[in-house]
Backbone as CSV, one residue per row, in Angstrom:
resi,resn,N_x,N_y,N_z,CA_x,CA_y,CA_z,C_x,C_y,C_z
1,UNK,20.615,-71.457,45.860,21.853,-72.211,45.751,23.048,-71.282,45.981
2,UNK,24.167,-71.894,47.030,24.992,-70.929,46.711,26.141,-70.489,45.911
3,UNK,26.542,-70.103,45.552,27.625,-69.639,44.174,28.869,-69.714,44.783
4,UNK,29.873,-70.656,44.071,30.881,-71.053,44.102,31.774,-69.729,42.980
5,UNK,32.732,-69.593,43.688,33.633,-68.755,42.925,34.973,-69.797,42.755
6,UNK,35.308,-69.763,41.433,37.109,-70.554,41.100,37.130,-69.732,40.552
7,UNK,38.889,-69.987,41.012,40.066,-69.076,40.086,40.478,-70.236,38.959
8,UNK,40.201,-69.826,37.642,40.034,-70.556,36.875,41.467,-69.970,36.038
9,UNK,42.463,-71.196,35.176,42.876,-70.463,33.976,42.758,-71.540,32.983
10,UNK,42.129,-71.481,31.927,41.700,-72.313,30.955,42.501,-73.132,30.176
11,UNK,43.780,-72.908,30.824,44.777,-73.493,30.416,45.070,-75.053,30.849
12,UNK,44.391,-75.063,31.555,45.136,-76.073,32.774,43.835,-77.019,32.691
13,UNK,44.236,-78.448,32.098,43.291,-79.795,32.375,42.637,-79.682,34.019
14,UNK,43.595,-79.295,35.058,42.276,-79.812,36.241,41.519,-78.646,36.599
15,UNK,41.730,-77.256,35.732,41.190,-75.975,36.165,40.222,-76.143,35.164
16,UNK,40.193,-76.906,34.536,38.862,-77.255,33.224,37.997,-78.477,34.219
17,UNK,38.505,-79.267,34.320,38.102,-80.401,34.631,37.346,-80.179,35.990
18,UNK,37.665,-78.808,36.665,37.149,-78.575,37.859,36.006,-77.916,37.672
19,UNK,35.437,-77.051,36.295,34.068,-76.384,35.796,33.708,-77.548,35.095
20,UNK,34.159,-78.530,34.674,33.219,-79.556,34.570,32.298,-80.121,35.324
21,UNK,33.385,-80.797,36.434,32.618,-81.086,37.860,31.311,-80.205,38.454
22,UNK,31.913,-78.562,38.714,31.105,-78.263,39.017,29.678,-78.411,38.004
23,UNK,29.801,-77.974,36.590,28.553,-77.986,35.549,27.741,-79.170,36.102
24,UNK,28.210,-80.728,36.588,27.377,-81.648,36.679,26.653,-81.945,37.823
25,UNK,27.210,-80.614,38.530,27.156,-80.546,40.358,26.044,-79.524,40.074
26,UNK,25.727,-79.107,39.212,24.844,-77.997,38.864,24.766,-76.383,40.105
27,UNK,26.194,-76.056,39.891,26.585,-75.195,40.786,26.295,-73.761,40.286
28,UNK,25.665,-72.735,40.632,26.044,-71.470,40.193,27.596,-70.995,40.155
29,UNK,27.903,-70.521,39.439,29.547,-70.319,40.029,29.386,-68.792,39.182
30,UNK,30.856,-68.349,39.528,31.525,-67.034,39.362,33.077,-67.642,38.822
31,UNK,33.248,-67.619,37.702,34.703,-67.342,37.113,35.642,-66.298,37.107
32,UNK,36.795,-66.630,37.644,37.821,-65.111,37.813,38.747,-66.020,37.095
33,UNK,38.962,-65.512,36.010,40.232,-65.651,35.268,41.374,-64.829,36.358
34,UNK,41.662,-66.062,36.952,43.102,-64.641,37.679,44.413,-64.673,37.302
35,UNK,44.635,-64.761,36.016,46.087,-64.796,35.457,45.899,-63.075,33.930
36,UNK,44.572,-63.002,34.188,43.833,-62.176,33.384,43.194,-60.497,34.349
37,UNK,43.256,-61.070,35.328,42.720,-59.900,36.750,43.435,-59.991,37.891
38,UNK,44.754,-60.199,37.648,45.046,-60.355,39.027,45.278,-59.959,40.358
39,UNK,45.010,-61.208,41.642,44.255,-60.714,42.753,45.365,-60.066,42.951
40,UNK,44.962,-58.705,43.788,45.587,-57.883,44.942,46.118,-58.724,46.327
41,UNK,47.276,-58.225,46.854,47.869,-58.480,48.062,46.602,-59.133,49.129
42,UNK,45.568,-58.158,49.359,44.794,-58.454,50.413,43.622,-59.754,49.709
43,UNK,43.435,-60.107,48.861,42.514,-60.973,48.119,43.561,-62.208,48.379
44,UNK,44.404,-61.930,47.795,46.102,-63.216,48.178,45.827,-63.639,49.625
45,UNK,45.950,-63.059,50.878,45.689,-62.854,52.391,44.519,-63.412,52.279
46,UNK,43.437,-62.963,52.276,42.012,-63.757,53.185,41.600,-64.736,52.750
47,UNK,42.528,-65.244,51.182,42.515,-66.718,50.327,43.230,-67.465,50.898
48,UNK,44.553,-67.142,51.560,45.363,-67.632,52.257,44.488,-68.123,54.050
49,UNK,44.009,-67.170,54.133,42.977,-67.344,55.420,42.001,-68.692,55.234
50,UNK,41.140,-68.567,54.061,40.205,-69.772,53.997,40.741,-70.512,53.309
51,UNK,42.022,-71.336,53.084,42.466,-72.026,52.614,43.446,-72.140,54.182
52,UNK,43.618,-71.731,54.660,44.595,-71.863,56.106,45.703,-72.952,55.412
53,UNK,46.582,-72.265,54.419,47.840,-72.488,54.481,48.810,-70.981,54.201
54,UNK,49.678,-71.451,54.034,51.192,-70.417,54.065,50.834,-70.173,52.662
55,UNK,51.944,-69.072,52.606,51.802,-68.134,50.905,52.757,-69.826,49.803
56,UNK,54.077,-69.964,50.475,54.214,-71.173,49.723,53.405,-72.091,49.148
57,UNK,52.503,-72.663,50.653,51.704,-73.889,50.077,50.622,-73.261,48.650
58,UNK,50.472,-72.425,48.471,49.586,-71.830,47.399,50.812,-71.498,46.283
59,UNK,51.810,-71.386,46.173,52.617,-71.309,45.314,52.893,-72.856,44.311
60,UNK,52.776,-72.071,42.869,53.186,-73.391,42.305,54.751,-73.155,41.731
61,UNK,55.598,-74.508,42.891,57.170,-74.190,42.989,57.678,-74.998,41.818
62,UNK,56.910,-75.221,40.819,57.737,-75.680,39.573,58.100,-75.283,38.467
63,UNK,57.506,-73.865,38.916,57.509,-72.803,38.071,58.433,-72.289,37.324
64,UNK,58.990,-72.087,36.251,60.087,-71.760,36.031,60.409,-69.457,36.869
65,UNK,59.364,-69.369,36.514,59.199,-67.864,37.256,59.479,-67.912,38.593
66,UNK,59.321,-69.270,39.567,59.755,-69.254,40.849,61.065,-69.943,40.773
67,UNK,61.863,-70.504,39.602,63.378,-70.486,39.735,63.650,-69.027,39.734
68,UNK,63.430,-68.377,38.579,63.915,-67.074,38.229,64.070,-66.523,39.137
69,UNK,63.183,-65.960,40.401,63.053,-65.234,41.252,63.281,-65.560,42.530
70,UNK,64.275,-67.092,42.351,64.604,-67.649,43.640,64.336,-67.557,45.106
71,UNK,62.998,-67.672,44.767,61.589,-68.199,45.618,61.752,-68.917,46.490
72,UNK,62.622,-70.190,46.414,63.000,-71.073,47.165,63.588,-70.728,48.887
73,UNK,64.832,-69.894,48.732,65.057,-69.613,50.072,64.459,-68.184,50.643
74,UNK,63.051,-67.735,49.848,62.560,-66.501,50.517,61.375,-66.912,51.823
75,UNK,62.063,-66.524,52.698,61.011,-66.888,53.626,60.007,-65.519,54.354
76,UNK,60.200,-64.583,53.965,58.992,-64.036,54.158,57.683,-63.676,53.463
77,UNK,56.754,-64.272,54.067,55.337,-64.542,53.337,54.775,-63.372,52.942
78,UNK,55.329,-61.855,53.032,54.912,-60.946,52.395,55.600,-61.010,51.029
79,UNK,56.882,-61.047,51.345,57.241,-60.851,49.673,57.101,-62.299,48.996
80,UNK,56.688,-63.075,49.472,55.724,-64.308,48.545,54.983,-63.962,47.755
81,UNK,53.688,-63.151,48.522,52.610,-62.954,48.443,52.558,-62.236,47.102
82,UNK,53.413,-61.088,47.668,53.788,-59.970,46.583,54.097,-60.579,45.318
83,UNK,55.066,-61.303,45.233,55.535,-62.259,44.215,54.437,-62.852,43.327
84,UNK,53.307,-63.530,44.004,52.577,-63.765,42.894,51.568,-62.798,42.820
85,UNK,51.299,-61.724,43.604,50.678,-60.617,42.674,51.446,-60.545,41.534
86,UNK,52.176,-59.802,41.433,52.941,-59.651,40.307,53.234,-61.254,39.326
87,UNK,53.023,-61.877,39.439,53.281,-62.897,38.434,52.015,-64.092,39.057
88,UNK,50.691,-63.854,38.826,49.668,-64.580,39.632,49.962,-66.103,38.338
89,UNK,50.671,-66.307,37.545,50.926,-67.812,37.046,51.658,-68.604,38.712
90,UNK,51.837,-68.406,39.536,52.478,-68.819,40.650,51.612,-69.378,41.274
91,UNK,50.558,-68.742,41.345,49.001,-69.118,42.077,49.022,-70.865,41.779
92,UNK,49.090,-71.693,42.654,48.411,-73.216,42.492,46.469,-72.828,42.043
93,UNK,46.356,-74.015,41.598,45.036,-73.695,40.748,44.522,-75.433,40.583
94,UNK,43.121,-75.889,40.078,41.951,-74.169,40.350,41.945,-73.982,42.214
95,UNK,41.867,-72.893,42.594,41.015,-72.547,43.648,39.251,-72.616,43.250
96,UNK,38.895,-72.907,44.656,37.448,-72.828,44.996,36.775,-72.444,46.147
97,UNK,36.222,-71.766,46.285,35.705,-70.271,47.100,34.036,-70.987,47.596
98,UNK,33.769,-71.280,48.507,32.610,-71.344,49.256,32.313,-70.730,50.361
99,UNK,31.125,-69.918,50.406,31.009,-69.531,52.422,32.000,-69.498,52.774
100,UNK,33.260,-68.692,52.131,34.462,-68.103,53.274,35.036,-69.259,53.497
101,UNK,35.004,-70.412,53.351,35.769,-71.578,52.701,36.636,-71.639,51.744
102,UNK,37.986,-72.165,51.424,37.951,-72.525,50.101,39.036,-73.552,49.931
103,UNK,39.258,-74.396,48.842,40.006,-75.731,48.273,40.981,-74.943,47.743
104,UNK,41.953,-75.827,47.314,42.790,-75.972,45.821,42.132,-77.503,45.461
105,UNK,41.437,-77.368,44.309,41.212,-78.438,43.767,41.846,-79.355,43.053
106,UNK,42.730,-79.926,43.910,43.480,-81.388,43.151,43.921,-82.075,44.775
107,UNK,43.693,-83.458,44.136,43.000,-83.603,43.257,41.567,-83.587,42.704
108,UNK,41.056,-83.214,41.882,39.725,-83.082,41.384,38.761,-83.847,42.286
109,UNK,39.341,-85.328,42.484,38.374,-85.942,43.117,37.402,-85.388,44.490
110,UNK,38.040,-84.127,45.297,37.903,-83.755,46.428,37.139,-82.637,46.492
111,UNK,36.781,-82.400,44.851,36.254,-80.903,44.487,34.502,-81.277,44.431
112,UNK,34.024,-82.285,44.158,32.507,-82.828,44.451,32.072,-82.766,45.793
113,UNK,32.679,-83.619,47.140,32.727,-83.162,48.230,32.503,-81.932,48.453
114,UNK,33.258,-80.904,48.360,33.289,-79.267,48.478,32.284,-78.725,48.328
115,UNK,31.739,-79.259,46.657,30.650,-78.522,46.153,29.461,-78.757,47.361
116,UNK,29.272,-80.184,47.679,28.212,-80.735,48.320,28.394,-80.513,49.838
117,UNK,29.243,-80.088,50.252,29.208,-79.677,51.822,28.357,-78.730,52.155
C-alpha cells in the first residue's frame, strides 16, 4: 500500500477530519506536524510543484500574520515562500502527499478520491 504523507496541525477540524478519512480509507500515512517542523524553502517549492499552484494559492490569507506582514501586495513568490517558512501557520492545510502528487484537502470531500486514485 502506498503511504500517504499530510501536513497535519491538530488544531484544525478539517486537518483532523482529513486523518479520519484517511483511518477509514485504511491508508498507511506519515504525519508531519509542520507548524512543529517546519518545511524548508525547497520542501515549500516541490509542494508547490505537486500541488501546481503559486506560493499565494497555498497561503492562508486570513491570517492575521499575513495582515501583519502585508502579504497582500508582495508579489514575489520567493519572499512568499520565505514568509511561511518562517511563520509555516500560513501554510493552507491539511496537505496530502501521494506519488509526487499532492491536494490541499478541502474540501474534505475530495480527500477519499485522492486516497483512492
Amino acid at each position: 500500500m502506498t503511504q500517504i504523507t499530510i501536513w497535519h496541525n491538530p488544531k484544525c477540524s478539517k486537518s483532523r477530519e482529513a486523518l479520519s478519512i484517511m483511518d477509514e480509507n485504511s491508508c498507511e500515512k506519515e504525519i508531519v506536524k509542520y507548524l512543529e517542523t517546519n518545511p524548508d524553502k525547497e520542501t515549500i517549492k516541490d509542494l508547490l510543484k505537486m500541488l501546481e499552484l503559486s506560493a499565494r494559492e497555498l497561503m492562508r490569507t486570513k491570517e492575521d500574520i499575513y495582515k501583519e506582514l502585508n502579504l497582500k501586495d508582495e508579489m514575489n513568490d520567493e519572499k512568499l515562500i520565505e514568509a511561511m517558512v518562517q511563520n509555516p501557520k500560513l501554510i493552507e492545510r491539511p496537505v496530502l502527499i501521494k506519488n509526487g502528487k499532492a491536494i490541499i484537502g478541502r474540501p474534505t470531500s475530495i480527500i477519499a478520491d485522492f486516497l483512492n486514485s
